[in-house]
N, C-alpha and C positions, 0 to 999 in steps of 0.2 A: 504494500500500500504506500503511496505518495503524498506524503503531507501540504500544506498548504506552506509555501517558500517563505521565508523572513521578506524578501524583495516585495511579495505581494502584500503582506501587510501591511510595508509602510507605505506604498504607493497607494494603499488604498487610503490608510489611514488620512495620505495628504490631501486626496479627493475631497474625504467630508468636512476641509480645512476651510475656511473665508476667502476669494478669489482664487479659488482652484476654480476650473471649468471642469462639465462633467466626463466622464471617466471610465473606457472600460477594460480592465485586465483579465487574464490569464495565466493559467497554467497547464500541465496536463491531467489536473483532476478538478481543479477550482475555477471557475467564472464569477467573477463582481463586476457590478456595474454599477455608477449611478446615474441617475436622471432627473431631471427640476423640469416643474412643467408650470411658466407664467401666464396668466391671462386680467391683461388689462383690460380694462370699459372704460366707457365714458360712453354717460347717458342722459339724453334727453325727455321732460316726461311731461303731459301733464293729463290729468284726471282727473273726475267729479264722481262727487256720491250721487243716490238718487235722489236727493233731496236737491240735486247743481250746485253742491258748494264743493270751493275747490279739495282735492284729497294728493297728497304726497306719495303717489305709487312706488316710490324706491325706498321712503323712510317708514311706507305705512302709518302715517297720521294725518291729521286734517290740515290743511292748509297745502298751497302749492310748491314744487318741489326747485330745488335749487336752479338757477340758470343750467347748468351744466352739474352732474353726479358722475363723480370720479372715484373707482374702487377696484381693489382687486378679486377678481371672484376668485381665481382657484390661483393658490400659492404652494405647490407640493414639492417633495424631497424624496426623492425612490431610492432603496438600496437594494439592488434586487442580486440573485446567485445562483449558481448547480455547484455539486458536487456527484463526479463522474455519471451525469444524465441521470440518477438515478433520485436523488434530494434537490428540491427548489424551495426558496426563501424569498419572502417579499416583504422589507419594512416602511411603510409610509409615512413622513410626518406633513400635516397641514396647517395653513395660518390661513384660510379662506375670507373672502368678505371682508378683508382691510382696507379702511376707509371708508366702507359703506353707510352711510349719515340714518341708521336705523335707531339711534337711542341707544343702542345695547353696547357700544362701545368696540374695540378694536379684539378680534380672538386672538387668542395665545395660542404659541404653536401646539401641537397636539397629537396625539399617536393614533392614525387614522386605520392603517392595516399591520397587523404582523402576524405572519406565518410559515410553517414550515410544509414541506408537501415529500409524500413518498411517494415515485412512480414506477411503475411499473410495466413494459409493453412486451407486447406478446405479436412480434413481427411476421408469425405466420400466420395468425390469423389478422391481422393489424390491427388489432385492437391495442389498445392503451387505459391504464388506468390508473388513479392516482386519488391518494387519499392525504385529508387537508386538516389541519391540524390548528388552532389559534385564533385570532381574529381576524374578520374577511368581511366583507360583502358578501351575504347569500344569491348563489344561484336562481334567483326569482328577479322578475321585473327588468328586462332590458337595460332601459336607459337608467337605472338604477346602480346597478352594476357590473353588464357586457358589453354595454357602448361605453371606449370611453370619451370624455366630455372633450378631451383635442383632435376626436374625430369627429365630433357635431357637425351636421350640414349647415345649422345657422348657430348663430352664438348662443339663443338661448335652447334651454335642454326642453326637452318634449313634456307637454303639462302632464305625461302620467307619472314624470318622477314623485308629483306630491303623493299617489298612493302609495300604500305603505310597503316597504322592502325591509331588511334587516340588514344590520352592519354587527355581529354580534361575536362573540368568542364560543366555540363550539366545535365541529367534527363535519366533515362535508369528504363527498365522495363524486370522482366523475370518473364516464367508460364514455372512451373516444374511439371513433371508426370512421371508415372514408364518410360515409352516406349519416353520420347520428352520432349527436352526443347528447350523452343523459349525465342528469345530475342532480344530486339529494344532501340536504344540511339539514341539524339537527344544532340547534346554538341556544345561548340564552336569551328569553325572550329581546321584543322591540322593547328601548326604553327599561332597561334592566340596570337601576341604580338601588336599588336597596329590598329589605324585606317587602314591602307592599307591591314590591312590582314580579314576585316571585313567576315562574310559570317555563313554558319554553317555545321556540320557535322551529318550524317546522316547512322544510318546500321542496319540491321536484319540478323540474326543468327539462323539455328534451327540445332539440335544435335537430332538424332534418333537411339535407339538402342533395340534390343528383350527385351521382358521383363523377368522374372527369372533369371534364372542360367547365360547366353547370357547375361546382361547386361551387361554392362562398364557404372558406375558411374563415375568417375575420368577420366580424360583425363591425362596418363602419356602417355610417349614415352617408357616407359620398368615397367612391372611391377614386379619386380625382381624375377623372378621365381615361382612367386604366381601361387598355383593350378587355373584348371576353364578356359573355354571358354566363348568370347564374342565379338561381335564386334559393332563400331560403325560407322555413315555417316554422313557428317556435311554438310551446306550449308550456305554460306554468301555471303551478299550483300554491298555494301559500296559506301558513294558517298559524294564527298568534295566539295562544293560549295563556291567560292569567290568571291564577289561582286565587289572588286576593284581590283582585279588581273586579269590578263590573262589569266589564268588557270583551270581548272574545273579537279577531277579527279573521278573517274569510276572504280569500284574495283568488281569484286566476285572469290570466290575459294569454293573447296570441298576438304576435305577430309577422308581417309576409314582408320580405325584402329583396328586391327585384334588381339587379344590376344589369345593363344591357350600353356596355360602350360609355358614354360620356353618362350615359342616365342612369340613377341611381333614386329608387321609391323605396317609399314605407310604409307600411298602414297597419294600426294599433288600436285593438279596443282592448278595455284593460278595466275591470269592476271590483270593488271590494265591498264586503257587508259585514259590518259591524254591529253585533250584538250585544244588546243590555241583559245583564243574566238577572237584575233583578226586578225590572219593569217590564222585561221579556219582553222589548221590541227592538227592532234593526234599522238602520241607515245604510243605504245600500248608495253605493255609491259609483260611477260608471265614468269613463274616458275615450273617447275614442278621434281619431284622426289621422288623417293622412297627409305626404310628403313626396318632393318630389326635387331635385337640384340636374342640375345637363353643367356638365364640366366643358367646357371651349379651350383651346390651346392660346395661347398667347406668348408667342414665343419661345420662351423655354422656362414659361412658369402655366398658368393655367385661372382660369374666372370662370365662376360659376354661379349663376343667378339659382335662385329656390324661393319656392313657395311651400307654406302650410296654414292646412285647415284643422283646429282644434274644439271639438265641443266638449264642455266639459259640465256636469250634476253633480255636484257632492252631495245631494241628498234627491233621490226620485223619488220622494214622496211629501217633497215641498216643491209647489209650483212657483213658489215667489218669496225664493231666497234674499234677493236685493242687495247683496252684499256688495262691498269694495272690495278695491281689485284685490289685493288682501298682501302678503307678507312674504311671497317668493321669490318675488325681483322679477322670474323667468317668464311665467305665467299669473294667467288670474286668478281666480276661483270660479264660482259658478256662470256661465255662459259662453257664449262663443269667441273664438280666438283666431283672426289671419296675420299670417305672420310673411313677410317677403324682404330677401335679402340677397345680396352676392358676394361673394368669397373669391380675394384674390389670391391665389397661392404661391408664393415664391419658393417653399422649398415644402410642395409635399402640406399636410398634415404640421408638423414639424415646425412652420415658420407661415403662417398665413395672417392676414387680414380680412375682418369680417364687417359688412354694413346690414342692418337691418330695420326695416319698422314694424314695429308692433302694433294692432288696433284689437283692444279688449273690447266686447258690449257684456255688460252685467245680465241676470236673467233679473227679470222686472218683478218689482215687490207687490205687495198686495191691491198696493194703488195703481199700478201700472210704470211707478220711473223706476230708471233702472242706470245703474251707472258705467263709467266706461272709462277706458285710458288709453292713450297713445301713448308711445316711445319710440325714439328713435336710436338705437344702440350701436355701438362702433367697439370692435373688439381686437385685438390683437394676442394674439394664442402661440407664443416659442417653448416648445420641448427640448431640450438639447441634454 
């Protein structure tokens, strides 16, 4: 057996140093890398309750929002690794939403993922398997956790991230094949901060796609003009159990992802039902929308205009929610959402510029007003 070199570690060591740039070594048993993934905004907004008084859609409060909102959304740190193809590790740290004028003040960095992974492949029949170990994102909910957010088509992420997913410490399992990958977690429940939130979380995921030429490997939202046809179909199941709560939640969605040349679709319906165990009723709750970006060449970078249509019900058995746009930044809450933007890409993924406008309509209150917001958002996305 080959240990890991004195050389590597301190090259690595110098990587997670202050003006190192990011970094990736080897050996003949060891892989580290790091990766830092920026995304700047600046956004334009402005919104009314149904009542027409102005509302703050970036700090969620009443009054209108600053000339210009300048923040970082996603500020991350990867240390990721194998040991001879056989153990993977992935530790993330986050400082998200720095700068964002919400009241709640500036987040501290934070330990977003860590885990270790045993795999295992079985090359004559190709299958692959691997079991996961620590804190993660569970297997459930797409843009929750398989898309990730520096492959977005448009800067903001798709309104079903508000339904619920898990980010939790626990035990997950996945079996990979040309044509399917399935996968099941078992973690501590959503929101697992103390005795009262006791319980566990629970999902299964399986992703199917042709095999050859037709595949989709990767789960992006644009594959920036990449030759090649393929499409894929997803299927998940989700279920939040809390022992000393009132609450139970109940989750499945699909989604179809269509690549064909420059074009690159989506389409998402995505419900959850949340159960009162002691007044024994539910809030059922439903998402669904579609997506669509055409990559163009432009010299030896690439632009991409896109459209989306979002409807969205947090509760289908309230006809007249009437709410504000509410607290996500990305999306609204209850009603409908068109979203159109183009992305210029100079390096890939990797190194792009995104322009976008947003127009929320609220679902109408009992009186009939209903509110609404524009944005106009300018993003800049470097992974290196």
């Amino acid at each position: 057996m080959k240990y890991t070199s004195p050389t590597l570690l301190i090259i690595a060591a110098l990587a997670a140093a202050p003006g190192i740039s990011a970094l990736s070594v080897k050996d003949d048993d060891v892989k580290l890398g790091l990766a830092i993934r920026i995304q700047a905004r600046a956004d334009v907004a402005k919104a009314e309750t149904p009542a027409g008084n102005k509302w703050d859609a970036i700090g969620n409060r009443a009054g209108g929002s600053d000339p210009v909102d300048f923040y970082l959304r996603r500020t991350r740190f990867y240390l990721k690794g194998s040991y001879k193809s056989d153990y993977k590790f992935n530790v993330t740290f986050v400082a998200d939403k720095k700068g964002n004028d919400d009241g709640a003040g500036d987040p501290a960095i934070s330990l977003y993922e860590a885990y270790i992974a045993r795999v295992w492949k079985d090359e004559a029949n190709g299958l692959e398997h691997e079991l996961i170990a620590g804190r993660q994102n569970a297997f459930y909910n797409g843009v929750y956790n398989s898309f990730s957010s520096g492959k977005f088509l448009l800067p903001s992420a798709r309104a079903t991230d508000q339904l619920f997913g898990n980010r939790g410490t626990g035990l997950g399992y996945r079996l990979s094949s040309e044509m399917v990958t399935f996968g099941a977690d078992v973690q501590n429940n959503q929101g697992d901060t103390g005795a009262t939130q006791d319980g566990m979380f629970y999902d299964a995921r399986i992703e199917v796609t042709p095999p050859g030429e037709m595949a989709i490997k990767k789960n992006m939202e644009s594959f920036v003009g990449a030759e090649g046809k393929g499409v894929k179909l997803t299927l998940d199941v989700a279920s939040n159990v809390r022992q000393a709560q009132t609450t139970d939640t109940l989750g499945w969605g699909s989604e179809l992802l269509v690549h064909v040349d420059g074009l690159t679709a989506l389409a998402e319906y995505r419900t959850d039902k949340v159960s009162n165990k002691v007044t024994e009723t539910d809030i059922k709750k439903v998402i669904w929308l579609i997506q669509a970006g055409y990559a163009l060449p432009l010299g030896d970078a690439f632009i991409e205009p896109a459209i989306r249509y979002t409807k969205i019900d947090l509760n289908k058995d309230n006809d007249a929610e009437g709410s504000n746009f509410g607290s996500k930044l990305d999306y609204g809450a209850s009603g409908s959402q068109i979203e159109g933007g183009v992305t210029y890409y100079i390096s890939g993924h990797n190194n792009k510029l995104q322009l976008e406008y947003l127009n929320w309509q609220g679902e109408e209150n009992a009186a009939g007003d209903k509110a609404s917001a524009d944005i106009v958002r300018a993003q800049w996305n470097l992974d290196f």
